[in-house]
ZAZA-134406 format. One record per residue: residue in one letter; y, z, x of N, C-alpha, C in turn; residue number from 1. Coordinates in pm, whole numbers, m for minus. Example, Ala and Ser with C-alpha at 12.3 -4.5 7.8 and 13.67 -1.06 7.14 Angstrom:
BEGIN
VODREN  resn     nyy     nzz     nxx    cayy    cazz    caxx     cyy     czz     cxx  resi
VODREN     a    m569     780    1319    m450     780    1230    m330     780    1320     1
VODREN     s    m225     708    1285    m106     714    1367       3     787    1290     2
//
This chain:
BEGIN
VODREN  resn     nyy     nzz     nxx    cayy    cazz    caxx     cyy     czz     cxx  resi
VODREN     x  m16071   21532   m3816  m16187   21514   m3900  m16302   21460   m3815     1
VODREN     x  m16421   21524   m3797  m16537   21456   m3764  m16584   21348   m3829     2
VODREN     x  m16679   21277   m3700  m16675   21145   m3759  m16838   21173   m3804     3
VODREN     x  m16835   21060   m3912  m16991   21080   m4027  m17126   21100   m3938     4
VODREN     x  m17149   21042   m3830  m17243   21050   m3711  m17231   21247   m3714     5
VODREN     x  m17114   21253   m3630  m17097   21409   m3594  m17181   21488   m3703     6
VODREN     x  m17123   21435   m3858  m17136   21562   m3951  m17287   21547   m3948     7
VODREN     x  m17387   21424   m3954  m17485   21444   m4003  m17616   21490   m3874     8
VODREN     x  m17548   21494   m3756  m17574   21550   m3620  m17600   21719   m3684     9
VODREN     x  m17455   21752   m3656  m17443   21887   m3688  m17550   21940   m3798    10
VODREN     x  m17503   21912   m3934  m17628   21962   m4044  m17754   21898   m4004    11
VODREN     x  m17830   21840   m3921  m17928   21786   m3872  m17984   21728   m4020    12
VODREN     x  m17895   21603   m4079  m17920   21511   m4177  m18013   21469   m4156    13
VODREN     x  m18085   21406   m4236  m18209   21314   m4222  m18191   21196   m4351    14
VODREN     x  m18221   21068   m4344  m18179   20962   m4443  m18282   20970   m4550    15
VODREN     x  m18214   20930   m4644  m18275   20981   m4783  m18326   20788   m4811    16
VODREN     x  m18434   20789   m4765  m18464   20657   m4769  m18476   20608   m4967    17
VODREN     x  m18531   20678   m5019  m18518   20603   m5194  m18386   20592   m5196    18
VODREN     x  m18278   20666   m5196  m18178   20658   m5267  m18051   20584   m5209    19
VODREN     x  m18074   20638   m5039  m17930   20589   m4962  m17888   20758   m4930    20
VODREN     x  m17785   20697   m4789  m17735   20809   m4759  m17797   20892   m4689    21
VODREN     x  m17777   21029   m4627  m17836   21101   m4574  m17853   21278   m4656    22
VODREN     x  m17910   21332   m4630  m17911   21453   m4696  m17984   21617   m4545    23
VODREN     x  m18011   21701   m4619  m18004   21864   m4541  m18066   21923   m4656    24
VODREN     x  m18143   21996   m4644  m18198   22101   m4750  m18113   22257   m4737    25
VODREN     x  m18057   22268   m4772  m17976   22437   m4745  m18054   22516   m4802    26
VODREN     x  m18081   22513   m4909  m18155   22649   m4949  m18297   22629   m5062    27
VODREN     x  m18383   22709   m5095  m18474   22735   m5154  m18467   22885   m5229    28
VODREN     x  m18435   22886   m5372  m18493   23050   m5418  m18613   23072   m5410    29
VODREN     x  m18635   23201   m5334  m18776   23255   m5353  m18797   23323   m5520    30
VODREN     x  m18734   23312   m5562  m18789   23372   m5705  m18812   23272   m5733    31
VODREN     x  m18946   23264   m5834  m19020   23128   m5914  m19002   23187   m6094    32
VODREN     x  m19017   23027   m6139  m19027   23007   m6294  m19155   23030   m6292    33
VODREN     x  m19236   23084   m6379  m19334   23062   m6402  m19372   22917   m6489    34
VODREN     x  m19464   22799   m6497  m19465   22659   m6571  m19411   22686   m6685    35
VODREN     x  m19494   22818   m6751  m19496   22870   m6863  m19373   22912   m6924    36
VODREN     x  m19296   22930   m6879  m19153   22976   m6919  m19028   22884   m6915    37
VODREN     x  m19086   22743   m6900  m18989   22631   m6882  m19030   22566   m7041    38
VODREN     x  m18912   22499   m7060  m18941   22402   m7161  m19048   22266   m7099    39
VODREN     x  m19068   22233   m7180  m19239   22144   m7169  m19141   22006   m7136    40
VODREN     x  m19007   21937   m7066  m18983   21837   m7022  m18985   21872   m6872    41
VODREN     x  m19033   22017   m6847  m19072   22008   m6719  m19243   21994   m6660    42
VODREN     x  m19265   21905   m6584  m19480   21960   m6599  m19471   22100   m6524    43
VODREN     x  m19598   22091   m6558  m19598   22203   m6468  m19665   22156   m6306    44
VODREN     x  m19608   22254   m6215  m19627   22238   m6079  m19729   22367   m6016    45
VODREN     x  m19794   22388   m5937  m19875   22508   m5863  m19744   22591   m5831    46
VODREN     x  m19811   22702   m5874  m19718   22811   m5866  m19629   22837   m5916    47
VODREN     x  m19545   22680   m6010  m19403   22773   m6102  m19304   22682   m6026    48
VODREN     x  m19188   22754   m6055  m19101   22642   m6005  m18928   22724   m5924    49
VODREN     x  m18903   22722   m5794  m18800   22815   m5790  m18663   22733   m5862    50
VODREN     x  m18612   22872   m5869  m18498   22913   m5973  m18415   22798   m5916    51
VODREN     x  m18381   22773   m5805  m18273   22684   m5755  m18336   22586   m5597    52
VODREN     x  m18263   22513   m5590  m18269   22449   m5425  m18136   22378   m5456    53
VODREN     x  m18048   22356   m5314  m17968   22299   m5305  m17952   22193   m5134    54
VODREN     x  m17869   22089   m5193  m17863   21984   m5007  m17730   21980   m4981    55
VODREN     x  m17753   21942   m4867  m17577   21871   m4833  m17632   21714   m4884    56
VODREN     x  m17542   21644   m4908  m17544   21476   m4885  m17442   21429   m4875    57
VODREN     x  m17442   21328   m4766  m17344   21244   m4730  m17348   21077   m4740    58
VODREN     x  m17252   21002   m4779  m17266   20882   m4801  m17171   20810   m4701    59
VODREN     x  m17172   20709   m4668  m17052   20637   m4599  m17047   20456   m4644    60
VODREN     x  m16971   20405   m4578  m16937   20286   m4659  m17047   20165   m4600    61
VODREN     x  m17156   20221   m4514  m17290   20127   m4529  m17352   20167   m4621    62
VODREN     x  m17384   20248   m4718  m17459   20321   m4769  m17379   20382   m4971    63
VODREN     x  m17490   20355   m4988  m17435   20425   m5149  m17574   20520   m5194    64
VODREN     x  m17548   20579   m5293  m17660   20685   m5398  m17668   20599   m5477    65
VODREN     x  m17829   20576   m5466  m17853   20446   m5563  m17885   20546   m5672    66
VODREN     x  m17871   20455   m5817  m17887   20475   m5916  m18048   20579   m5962    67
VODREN     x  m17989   20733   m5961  m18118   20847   m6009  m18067   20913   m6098    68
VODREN     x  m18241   21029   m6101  m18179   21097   m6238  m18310   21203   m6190    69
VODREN     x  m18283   21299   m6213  m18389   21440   m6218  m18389   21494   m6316    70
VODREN     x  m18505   21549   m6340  m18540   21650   m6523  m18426   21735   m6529    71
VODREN     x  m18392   21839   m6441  m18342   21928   m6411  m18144   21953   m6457    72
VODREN     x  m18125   22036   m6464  m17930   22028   m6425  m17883   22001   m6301    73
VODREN     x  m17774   21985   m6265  m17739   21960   m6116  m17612   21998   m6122    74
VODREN     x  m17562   22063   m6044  m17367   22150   m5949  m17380   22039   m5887    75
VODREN     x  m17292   21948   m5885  m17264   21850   m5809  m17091   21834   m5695    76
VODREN     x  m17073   21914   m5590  m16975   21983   m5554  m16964   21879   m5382    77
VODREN     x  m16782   21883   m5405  m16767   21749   m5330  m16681   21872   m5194    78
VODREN     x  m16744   21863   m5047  m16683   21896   m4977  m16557   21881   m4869    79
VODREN     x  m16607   21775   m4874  m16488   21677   m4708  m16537   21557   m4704    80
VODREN     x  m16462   21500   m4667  m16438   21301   m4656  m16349   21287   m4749    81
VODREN     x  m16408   21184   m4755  m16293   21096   m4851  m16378   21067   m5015    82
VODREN     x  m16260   21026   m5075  m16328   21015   m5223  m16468   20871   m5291    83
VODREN     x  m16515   20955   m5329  m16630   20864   m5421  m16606   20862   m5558    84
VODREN     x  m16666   20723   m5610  m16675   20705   m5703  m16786   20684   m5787    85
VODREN     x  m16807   20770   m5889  m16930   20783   m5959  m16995   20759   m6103    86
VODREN     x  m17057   20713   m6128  m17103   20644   m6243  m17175   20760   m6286    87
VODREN     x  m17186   20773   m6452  m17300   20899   m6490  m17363   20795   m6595    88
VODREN     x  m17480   20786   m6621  m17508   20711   m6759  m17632   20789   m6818    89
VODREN     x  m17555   20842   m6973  m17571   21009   m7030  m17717   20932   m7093    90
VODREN     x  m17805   21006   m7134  m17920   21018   m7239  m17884   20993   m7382    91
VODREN     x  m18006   20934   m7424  m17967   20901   m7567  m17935   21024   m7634    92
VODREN     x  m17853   21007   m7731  m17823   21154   m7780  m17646   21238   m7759    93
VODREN     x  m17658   21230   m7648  m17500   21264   m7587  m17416   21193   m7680    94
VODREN     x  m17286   21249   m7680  m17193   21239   m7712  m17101   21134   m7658    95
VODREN     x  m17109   21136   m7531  m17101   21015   m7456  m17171   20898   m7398    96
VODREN     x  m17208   20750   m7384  m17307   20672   m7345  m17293   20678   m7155    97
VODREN     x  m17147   20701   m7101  m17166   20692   m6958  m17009   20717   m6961    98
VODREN     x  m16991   20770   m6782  m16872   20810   m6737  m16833   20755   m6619    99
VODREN     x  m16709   20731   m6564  m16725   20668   m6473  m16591   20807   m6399   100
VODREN     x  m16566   20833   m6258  m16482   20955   m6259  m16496   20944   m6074   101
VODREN     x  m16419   20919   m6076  m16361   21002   m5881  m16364   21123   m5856   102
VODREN     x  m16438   21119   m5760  m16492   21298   m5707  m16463   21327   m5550   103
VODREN     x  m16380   21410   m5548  m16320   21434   m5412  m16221   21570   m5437   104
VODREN     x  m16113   21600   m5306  m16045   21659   m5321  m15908   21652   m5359   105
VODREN     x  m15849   21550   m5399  m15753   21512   m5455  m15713   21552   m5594   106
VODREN     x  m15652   21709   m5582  m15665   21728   m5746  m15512   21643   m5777   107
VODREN     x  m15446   21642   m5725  m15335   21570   m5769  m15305   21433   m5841   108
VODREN     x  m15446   21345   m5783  m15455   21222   m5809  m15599   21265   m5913   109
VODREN     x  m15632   21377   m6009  m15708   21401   m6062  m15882   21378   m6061   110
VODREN     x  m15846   21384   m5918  m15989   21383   m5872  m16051   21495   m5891   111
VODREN     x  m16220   21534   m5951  m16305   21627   m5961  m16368   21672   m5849   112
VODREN     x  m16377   21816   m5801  m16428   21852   m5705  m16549   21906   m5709   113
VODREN     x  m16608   21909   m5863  m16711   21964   m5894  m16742   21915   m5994   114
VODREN     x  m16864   21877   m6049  m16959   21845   m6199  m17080   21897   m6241   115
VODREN     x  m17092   21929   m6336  m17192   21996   m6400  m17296   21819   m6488   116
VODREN     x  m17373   21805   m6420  m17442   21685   m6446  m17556   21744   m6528   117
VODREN     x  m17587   21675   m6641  m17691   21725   m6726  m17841   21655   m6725   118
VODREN     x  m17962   21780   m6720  m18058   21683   m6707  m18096   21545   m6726   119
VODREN     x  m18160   21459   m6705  m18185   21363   m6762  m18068   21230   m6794   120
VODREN     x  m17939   21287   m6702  m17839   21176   m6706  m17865   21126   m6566   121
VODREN     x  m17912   20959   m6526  m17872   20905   m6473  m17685   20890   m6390   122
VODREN     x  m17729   20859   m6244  m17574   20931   m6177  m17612   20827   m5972   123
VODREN     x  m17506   20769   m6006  m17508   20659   m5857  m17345   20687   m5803   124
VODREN     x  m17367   20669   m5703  m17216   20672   m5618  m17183   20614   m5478   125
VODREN     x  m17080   20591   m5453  m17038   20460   m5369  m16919   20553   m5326   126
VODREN     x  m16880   20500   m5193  m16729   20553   m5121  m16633   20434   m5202   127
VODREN     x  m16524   20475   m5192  m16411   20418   m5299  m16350   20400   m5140   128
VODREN     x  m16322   20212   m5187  m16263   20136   m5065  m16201   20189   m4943   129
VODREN     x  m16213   20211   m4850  m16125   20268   m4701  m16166   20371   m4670   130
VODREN     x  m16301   20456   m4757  m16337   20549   m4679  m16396   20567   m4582   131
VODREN     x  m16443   20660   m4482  m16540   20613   m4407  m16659   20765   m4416   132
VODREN     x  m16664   20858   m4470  m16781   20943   m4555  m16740   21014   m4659   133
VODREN     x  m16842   21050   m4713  m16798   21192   m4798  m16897   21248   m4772   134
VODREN     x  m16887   21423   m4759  m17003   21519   m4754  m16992   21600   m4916   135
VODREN     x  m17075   21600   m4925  m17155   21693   m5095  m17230   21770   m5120   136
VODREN     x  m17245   21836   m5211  m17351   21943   m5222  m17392   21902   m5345   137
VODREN     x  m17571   21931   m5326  m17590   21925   m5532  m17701   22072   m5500   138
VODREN     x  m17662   22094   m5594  m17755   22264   m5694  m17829   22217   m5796   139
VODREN     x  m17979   22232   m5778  m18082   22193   m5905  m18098   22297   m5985   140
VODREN     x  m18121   22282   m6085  m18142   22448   m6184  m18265   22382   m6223   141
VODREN     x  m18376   22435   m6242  m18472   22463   m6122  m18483   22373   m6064   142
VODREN     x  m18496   22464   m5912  m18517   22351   m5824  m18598   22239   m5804   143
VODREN     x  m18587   22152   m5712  m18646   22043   m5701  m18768   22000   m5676   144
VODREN     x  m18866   21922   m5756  m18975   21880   m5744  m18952   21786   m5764   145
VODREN     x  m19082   21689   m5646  m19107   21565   m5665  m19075   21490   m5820   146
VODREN     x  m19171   21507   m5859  m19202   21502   m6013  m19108   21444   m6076   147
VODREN     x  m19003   21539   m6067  m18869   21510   m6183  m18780   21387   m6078   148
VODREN     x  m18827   21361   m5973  m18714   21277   m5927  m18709   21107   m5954   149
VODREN     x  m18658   21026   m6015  m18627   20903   m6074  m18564   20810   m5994   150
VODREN     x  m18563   20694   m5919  m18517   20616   m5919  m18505   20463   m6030   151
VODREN     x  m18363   20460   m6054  m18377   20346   m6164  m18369   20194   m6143   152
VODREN     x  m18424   20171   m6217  m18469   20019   m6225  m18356   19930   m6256   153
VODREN     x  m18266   19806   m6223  m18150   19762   m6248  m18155   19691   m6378   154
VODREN     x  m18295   19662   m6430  m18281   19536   m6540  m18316   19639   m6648   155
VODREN     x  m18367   19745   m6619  m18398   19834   m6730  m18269   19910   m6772   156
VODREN     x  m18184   19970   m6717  m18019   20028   m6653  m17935   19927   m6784   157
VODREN     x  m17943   19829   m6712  m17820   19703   m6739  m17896   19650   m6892   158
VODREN     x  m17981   19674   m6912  m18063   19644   m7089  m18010   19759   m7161   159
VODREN     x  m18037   19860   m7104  m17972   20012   m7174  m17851   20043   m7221   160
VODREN     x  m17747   20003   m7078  m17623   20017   m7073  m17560   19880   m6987   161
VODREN     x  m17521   19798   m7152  m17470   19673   m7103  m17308   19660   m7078   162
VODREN     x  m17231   19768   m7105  m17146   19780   m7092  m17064   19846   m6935   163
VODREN     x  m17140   19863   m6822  m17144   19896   m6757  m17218   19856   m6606   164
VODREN     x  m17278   19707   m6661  m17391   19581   m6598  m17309   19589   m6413   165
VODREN     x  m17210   19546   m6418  m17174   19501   m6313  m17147   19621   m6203   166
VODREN     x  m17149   19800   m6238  m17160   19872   m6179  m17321   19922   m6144   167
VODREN     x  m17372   19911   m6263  m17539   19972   m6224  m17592   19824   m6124   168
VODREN     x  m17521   19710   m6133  m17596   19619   m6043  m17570   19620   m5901   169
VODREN     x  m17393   19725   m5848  m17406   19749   m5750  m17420   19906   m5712   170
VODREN     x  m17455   19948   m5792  m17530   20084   m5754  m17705   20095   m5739   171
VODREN     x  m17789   20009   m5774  m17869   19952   m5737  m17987   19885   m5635   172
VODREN     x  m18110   19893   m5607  m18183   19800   m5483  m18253   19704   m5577   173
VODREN     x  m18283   19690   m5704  m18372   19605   m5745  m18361   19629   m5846   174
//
């Protein structure tokens, strides 16, 4: 196994300073949304919006995905390392208030290798004790703009979802 340095060498990572971690842009669709053809929780942007973008990201045990959330859907697909553990905390409305779920390759120990994350759900993640990375992929449906990207606030989080205080406080910078 390469070591987390190597991997983020190789994909020529760059650190995702809001959130933690490092990330890679893989792709961009050249086909665009037109503003006009999105539902109105997206703004509109110059030119429309492409159909998809997707990254690598990698985390290791200096480092966590602090607590975000984008307008958008997200494929959230776990490649190599070791397992993470991930918090989702759903939108008012859902069926569920928040999830908490190990994402890796371990289907045996019922780990998820893939999630379908829904707009507007808040989603932080941490390496689960003794790891030393995990590499990931996320898929935006439409892709990514500034705009929709969120970092959350811990006292606003932990007011929302008090049942869950002591994870959004270490998934968290402030």
């Amino acid at each position: 196994m390469l070591t987390a340095q190597e991997v983020i060498d190789w994909l020529q990572m760059q650190p995702n300073t809001n959130e933690g971690g490092f990330y890679a842009t893989t792709g961009t669709s050249h086909l665009m949304i037109p503003n006009d053809a999105l539902p109105p929780v997206f703004p509109p942007v110059e030119g429309g919006r492409p159909v998809y973008s997707s990254i690598y990201y990698l985390i290791d045990p200096a480092s966590f995905s602090a607590m975000h959330k984008v307008t958008g859907d997200m494929v959230y697909n776990f490649y190599t390392g070791d397992p993470v553990q991930v918090l989702l905390l759903y939108p008012e409305g859902s069926p569920d208030r928040y999830e908490i779920f190990n994402f890796g390759n371990d289907l045996k120990s019922r780990f998820l290798p893939m999630k379908i994350i829904p707009g507007g759900t808040w989603m932080g993640s941490r390496m689960i004790p003794g790891g030393k990375y995990a590499l990931m992929g996320v898929t935006l449906a439409p892709g990514f703009e500034p705009v929709d990207y969120f970092i959350g606030k811990r006292a606003e989080l932990v007011e929302q979802y008090p049942e869950v205080a002591g994870m959004i406080t270490e998934l968290t910078r402030g």
